[in-house]
N, C-alpha and C positions, 0 to 999 in steps of 0.2 A: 593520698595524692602522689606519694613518690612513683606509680606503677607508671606516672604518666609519661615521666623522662626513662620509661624501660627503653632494653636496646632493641629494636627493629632494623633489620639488616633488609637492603633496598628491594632481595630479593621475595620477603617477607610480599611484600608490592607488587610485586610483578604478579609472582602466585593468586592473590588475591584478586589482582583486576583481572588476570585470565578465568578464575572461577566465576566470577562476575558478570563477563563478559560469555561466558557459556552457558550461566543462567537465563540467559534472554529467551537462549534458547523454550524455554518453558515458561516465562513470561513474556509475553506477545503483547507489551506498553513502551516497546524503544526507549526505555530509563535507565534501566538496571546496567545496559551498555556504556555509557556515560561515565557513571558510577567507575566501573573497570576502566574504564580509558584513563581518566583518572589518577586511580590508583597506582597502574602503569607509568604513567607519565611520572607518579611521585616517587617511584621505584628506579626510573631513570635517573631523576634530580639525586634520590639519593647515592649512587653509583657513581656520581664525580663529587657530588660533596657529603658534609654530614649535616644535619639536623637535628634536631628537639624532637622529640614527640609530635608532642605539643605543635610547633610549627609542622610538623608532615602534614597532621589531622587539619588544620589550617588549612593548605597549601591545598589537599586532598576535597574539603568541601570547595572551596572557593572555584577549583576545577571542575568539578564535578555540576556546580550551578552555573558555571559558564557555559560549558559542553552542552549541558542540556536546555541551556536558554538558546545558543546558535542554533541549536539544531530544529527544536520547534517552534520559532519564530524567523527562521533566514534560509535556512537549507532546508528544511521540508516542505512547505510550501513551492516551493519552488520546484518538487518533483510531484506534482499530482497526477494522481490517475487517470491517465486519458482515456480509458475508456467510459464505458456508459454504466458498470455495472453498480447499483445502488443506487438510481438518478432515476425518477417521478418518470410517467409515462411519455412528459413533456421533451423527454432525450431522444423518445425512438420516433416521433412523428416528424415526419418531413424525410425521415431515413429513405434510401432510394437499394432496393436489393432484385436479386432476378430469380423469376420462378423455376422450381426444381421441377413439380409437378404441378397439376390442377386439375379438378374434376368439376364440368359442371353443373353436373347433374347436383351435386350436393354446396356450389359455389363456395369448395375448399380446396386450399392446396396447400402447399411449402414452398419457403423463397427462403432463400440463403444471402445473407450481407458477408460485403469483401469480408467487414471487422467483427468482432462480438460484439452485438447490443444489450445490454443489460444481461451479459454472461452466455450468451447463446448467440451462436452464428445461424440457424437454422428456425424460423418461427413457421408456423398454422397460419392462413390468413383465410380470410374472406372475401368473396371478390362479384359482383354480380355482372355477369355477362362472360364474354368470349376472351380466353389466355391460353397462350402456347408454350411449353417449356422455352427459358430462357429470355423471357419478354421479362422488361424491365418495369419494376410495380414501386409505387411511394406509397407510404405510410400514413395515413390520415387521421386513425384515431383506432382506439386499442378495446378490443372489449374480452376484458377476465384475460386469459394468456392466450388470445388470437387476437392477431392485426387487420385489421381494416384497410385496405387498396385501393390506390386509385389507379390504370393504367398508365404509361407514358408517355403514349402514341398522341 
């Protein structure tokens, strides 16, 4: 147990939360940052004072389970994704976009929305009857990866 009070120089800390913090890079769980911020922060603490081990390791989790308690329960939430992409078909109905083409011989064409809807600014639709490039079409119901239109007019 004496390894516990070794000497750790603050820089020892810093190193460590920046490796940590550029591990995230390659795991894609927003954890492993925390973790380095952390350590960081305990690398600072100890650059004006000294410590224990012991107390760093301390100081180090207790940071580390705060960081990552604010972060996914107060400040992420609070930044959701506002697009559509992941979200049931129940996101793109009622959407309002304007047709790029249409043919009616086979009642298809492409309509473009201002935003991306579930990842794609540009859908296939379906449409029976008469459209003119740039007529404005709503979304009514979705079959396999073409949409279903109603006119505007």
């Amino acid at each position: 147990m004496e390894w516990l009070n070794g000497e750790i120089a603050y820089w020892h800390w810093i190193v460590v939360g920046l490796l940590l913090a550029a591990l995230e890079i390659f795991v894609p769980s927003f954890v492993i940052l925390w973790f380095g911020l952390a350590a960081i922060v305990v690398g600072l603490i100890m650059a004006v004072t000294s410590l224990s081990f012991t107390f760093q390791l301390l100081i180090w989790v207790i940071l580390s389970v705060l960081f990552a308690y604010l972060w996914h329960k107060i400040i992420s939430p609070k930044i959701l994704n506002k697009t559509f992409a992941g979200m049931s078909r129940e996101a793109i109905i009622g959407q309002t976009g304007t047709v790029l083409n249409y043919n009616a011989l086979q009642s298809r064409g492409m309509l473009r929305f201002s935003a991306p809807l579930l990842g794609n600014d540009e859908w296939e639709f379906i449409f029976e009857g008469e459209l003119q490039s740039g007529d404005r079409v709503t979304v009514i119901d979705v079959s396999g990866n073409t949409l279903i239109v109603t006119n505007n007019k």
